[in-house]
Steps between C-alpha positions, in 0.01 A plus 500: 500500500400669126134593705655655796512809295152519326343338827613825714317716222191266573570574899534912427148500305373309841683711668343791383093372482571410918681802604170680388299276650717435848547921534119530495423203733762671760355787446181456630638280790717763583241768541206277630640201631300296325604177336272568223435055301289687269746657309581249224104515482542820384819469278274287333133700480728741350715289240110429424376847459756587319488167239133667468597828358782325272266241322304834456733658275679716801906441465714288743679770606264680582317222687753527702445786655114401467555221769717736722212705494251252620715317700570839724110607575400126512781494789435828639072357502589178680638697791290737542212296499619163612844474679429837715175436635636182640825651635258768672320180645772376668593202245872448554732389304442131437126626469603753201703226289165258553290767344798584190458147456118503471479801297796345269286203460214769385700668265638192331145307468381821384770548209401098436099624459611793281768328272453138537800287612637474141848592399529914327784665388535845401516670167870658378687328731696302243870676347794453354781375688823686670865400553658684779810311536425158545098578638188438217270759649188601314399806447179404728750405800688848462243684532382317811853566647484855409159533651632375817815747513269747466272399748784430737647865438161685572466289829834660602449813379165474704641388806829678512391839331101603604305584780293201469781274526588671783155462640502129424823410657398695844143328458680166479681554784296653754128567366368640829816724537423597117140626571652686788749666304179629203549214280174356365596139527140402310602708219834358501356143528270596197780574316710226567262265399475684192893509451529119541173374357648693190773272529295230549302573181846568301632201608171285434524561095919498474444164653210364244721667259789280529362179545282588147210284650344494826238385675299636852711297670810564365580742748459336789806337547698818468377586820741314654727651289405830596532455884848320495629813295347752773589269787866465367499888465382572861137496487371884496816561323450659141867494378568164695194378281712609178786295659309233558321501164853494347630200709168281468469578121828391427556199730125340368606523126826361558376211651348426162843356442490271733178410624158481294400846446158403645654490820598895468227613773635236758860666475359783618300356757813331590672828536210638692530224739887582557483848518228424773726280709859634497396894414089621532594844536616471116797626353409862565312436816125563493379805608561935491781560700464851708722676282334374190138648642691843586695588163 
């Protein structure tokens, strides 16, 4: 019972990397309704681009914001030029995850070519160590949770507070009601995709940052991950994705203490299965509500 303590600091650094990462995956669901496979693919390209600039003298920090960067127009790219043209065609759903899938495959083998398969880790990640009660944090992991406060707050303030929020919300719910009303739901789209491939990117590089060393493939399990916290949430649900991100960081680290901690992603696959079966709709319920799309 002496871990319970430290292990729920270990969950809250989790925590924090998948709300980022969950709030930009629902994101783009919400607005598009596409359940984009690709997007550890590009947590990773960016955790990549952004190990680039650090082993070339640029700080950590700073990287950061580097692989936001990237992550948002490399988003924003793929659907424009890939995911739209096929949703113009006709491709439905099950058609749209087949081609995230194939383009995630792209994007990873690519990273592979670029990088090789070996294990990097970045530059300046390494720091002292802090006691906040009975939690070790280092100063590494608080950054990564202040990072995703931050990002958590602008979401809201986006959402809650700006035109464009507004816009996104009534896109969400109603896109051909949207157009109707002067919204330009391609812009909106646009931006969206910038807005959670930003995420994305941010979320790609706090992750490579704390587990020091990574690989191509080290992402790819928190896919999983990823979807259980949005699905949890209520898919298309931004602040049920923070919910989520909360619950699955939390209950995956403390099953460290009982079960081997290699077994963390099938906890949350086994919550993903549960919340399938006795609630899909997710704590929240997926989907804008009328009033939501109107405020």
């Amino acid at each position: 019972m002496h871990l319970l303590i430290p292990t729920i600091g270990f969950g809250l650094v989790t925590a924090s990397i998948l709300a980022i990462a969950s709030v930009g995956f629902t994101l783009q669901f919400a607005i598009t309704n596409i359940l984009n496979l690709a997007y550890a693919n590009v947590m990773t390209s960016s955790a990549f681009v952004a190990y680039e600039a650090n082993r070339n003298g640029i700080g950590i920090w700073y990287c950061i914001a580097l692989g936001g960067l990237f992550g948002a127009l490399f988003s924003m790219l793929l659907n424009r030029f890939v995911f739209t043209p096929f949703i113009r065609r006709g491709t439905r759903a099950v058609g749209a995850v087949i081609v995230s899938i194939a383009v995630g495959l792209l994007v990873l083998y690519g990273v592979v070519i670029i990088w090789s398969p070996n294990y990097v880790s970045y530059q300046g990640t390494a720091g002292r160590s802090v006691h906040i009660g009975s939690m070790i944090f280092t100063v590494t992991q608080l950054g990564i949770i202040g990072v995703a406060v931050a990002s958590m707050l602008l979401v809201h303030i986006l959402l809650a507070y700006t035109k464009l929020g507004k816009a996104m919300r009534a896109t969400a719910m109603n896109p051909p009601l949207a157009r109707a009303s002067g919204i330009s739901t391609d812009r909106v789209v646009d931006l969206t995709w910038l807005i959670s491939g930003a995420l994305c990117g941010i979320a790609g590089v706090v992750f490579g940052m704390n587990v020091i060393s990574f690989t191509p493939f080290t992402e790819q399990d928190f896919l999983i991950v990823i979807v259980a916290a949005a699905v949890l949430g209520g898919i298309g649900r931004p602040y049920g994705a923070m919910l989520g991100a909360l619950t699955i960081g939390l209950a995956t680290e403390l099953s460290a203490l009982v079960f081997n901690p290699a077994y963390k992603e099938i906890i949350a696959f086994i919550i993903l299965a549960v919340v399938l079966l006795v609630r899909p709709q997710g704590i929240l319920s997926g989907g804008l509500s009328k009033e939501e799309a109107t405020a």
